[in-house]
C-alpha positions in Angstrom: -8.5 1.4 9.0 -6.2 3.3 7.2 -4.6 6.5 9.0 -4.4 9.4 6.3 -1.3 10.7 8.0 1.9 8.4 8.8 3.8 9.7 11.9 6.9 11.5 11.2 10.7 10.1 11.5 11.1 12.6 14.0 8.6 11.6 16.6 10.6 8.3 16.8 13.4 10.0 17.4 11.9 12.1 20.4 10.8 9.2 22.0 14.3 7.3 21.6 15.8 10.5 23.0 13.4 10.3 25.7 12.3 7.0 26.7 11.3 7.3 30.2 8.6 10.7 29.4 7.6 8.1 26.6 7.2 5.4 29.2 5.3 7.6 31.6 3.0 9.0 29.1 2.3 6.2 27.8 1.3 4.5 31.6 -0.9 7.7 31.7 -2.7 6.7 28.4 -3.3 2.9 29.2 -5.1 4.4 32.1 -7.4 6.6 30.5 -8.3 4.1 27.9 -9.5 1.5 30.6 -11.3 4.9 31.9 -13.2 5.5 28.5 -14.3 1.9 28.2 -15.5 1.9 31.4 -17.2 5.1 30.4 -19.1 3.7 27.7 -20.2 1.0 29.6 -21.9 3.9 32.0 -23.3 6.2 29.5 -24.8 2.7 27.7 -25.5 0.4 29.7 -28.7 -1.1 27.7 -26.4 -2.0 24.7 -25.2 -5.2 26.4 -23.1 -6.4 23.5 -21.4 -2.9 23.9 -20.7 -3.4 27.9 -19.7 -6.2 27.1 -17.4 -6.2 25.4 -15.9 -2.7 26.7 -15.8 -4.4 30.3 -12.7 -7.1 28.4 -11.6 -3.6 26.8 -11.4 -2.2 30.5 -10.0 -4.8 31.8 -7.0 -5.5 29.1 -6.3 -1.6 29.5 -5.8 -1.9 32.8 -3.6 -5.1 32.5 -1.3 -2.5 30.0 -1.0 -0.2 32.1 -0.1 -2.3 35.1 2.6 -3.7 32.5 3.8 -0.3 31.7 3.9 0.8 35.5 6.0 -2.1 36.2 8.4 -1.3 33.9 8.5 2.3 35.2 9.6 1.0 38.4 12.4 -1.0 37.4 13.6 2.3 35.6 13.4 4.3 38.8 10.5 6.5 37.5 7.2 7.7 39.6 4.0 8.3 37.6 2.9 11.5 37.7 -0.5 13.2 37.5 -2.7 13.1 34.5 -2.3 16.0 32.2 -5.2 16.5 29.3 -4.2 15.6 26.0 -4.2 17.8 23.2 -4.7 15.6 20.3 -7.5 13.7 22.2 -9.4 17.3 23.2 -9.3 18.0 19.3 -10.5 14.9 18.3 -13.4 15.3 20.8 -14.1 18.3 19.6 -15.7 17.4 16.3 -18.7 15.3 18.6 -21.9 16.2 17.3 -24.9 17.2 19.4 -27.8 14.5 19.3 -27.8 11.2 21.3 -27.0 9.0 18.1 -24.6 11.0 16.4 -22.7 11.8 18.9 -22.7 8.1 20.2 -20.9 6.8 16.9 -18.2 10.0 17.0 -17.3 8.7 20.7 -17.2 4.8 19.2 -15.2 6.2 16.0 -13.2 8.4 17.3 -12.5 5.8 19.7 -11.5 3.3 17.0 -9.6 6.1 15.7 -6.7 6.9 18.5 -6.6 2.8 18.7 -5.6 3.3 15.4 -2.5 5.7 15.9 -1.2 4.1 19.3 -1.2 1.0 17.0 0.8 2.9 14.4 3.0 4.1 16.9 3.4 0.5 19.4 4.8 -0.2 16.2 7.2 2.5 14.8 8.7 2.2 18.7 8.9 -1.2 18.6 11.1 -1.2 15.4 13.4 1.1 16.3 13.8 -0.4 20.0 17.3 -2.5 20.3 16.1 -7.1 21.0 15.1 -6.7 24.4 11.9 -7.1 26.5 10.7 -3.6 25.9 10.9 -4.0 21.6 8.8 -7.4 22.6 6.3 -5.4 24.7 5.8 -2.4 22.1 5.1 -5.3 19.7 2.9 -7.2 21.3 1.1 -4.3 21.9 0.7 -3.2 18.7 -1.0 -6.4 17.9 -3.7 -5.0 21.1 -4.4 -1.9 19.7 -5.5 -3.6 15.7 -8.2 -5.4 18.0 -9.2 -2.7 20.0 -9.3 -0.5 16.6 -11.4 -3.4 15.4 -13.8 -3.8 18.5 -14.5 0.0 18.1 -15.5 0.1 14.7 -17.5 -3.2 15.2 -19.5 -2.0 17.4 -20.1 1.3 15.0 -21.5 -1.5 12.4 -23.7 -3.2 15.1 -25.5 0.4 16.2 -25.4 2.5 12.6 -25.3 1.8 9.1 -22.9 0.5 7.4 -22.6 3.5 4.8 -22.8 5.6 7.6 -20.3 4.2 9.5 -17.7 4.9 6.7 -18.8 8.3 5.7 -18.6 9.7 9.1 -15.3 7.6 9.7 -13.6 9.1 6.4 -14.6 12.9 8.1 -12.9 12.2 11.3 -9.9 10.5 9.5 -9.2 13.7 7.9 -10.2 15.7 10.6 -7.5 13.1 12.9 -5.0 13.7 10.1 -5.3 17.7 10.4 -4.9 17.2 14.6 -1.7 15.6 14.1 -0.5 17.7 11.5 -0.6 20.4 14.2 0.8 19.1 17.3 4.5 19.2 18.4 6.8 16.6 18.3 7.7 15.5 21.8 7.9 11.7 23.5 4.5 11.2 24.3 2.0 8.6 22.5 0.2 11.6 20.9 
């Protein structure tokens, strides 16, 4: 999947100047992804290849997090409470009404975010100094092109294929718009 926006130099900068509200944002995030599998797996649970494979999603999430938190600690940090996300409350937004359509917008939009905290796993781990963390950021980059991947595959098993990339072109512009418009500030999104 190819984001239509790239994130700007200066978001890396933020987060370099701000590692620690990085670090704890990002904690926050892991969480709430294991949260939205785990989600899916409630709303669906008659699609078995779906829980299925969105109970290892959970689980791999959680393990992030639990990585993340750990190196919180060793920085002195306490998480703090969840805050709602912008970017994410745009990007659910564009659901549609209708069981089905709004189904593949949750599984897209899904695929979507994976897409962008791949991007940005990434761009951190680049411009990290060798070190543990720089080896974390890229290892998780390689996470999130799977969970992207898992996301979209399970779009193709449920729809069309034609469908799948119509709708996903819409939200990529839509995505694109979203990011367009938030601040910059040392937080995954």
């Amino acid at each position: 999947m190819r984001l239509k926006a790239p994130t700007p130099p200066a978001w890396t900068a933020a987060v370099l100047a701000d590692l620690d509200a990085f670090l704890l944002d990002h904690a926050a995030n892991e969480r709430k992804a294991s949260s939205s599998a785990m989600a899916l797996v409630a709303h669906y649970p008659d699609r078995s290849e779906l829980v299925e494979r969105c109970i290892a999603l959970a689980i791999e999430e959680l393990q992030h997090f639990g990585q993340v938190q750990a190196r919180i600690a060793e920085r002195g940090l306490v998480l703090g409470p969840d805050t709602r996300s912008a970017y994410l409350q745009e990007l659910k937004r564009q659901f549609r009404e209708g069981s089905d359509a709004y189904f593949l917008d949750r599984l897209l939009t899904a695929g979507i975010v994976e897409a962008r905290g791949c991007e940005r796993f990434g761009i951190v781990a680049a411009a990290l100094p060798q070190g543990s963390l720089k080896d974390f950021y890229r290892d998780l980059a390689r996470s999130e092109v799977r969970h992207q991947e898992l996301y979209i595959d399970l779009a193709r098993l449920y729809f069309a294929a034609d469908e799948v990339a119509a709708r996903l072109e819409e939200l990529l512009v839509v995505e694109a718009s979203v990011m367009a418009e938030l601040p910059i500030r040392a937080a995954l999104y």
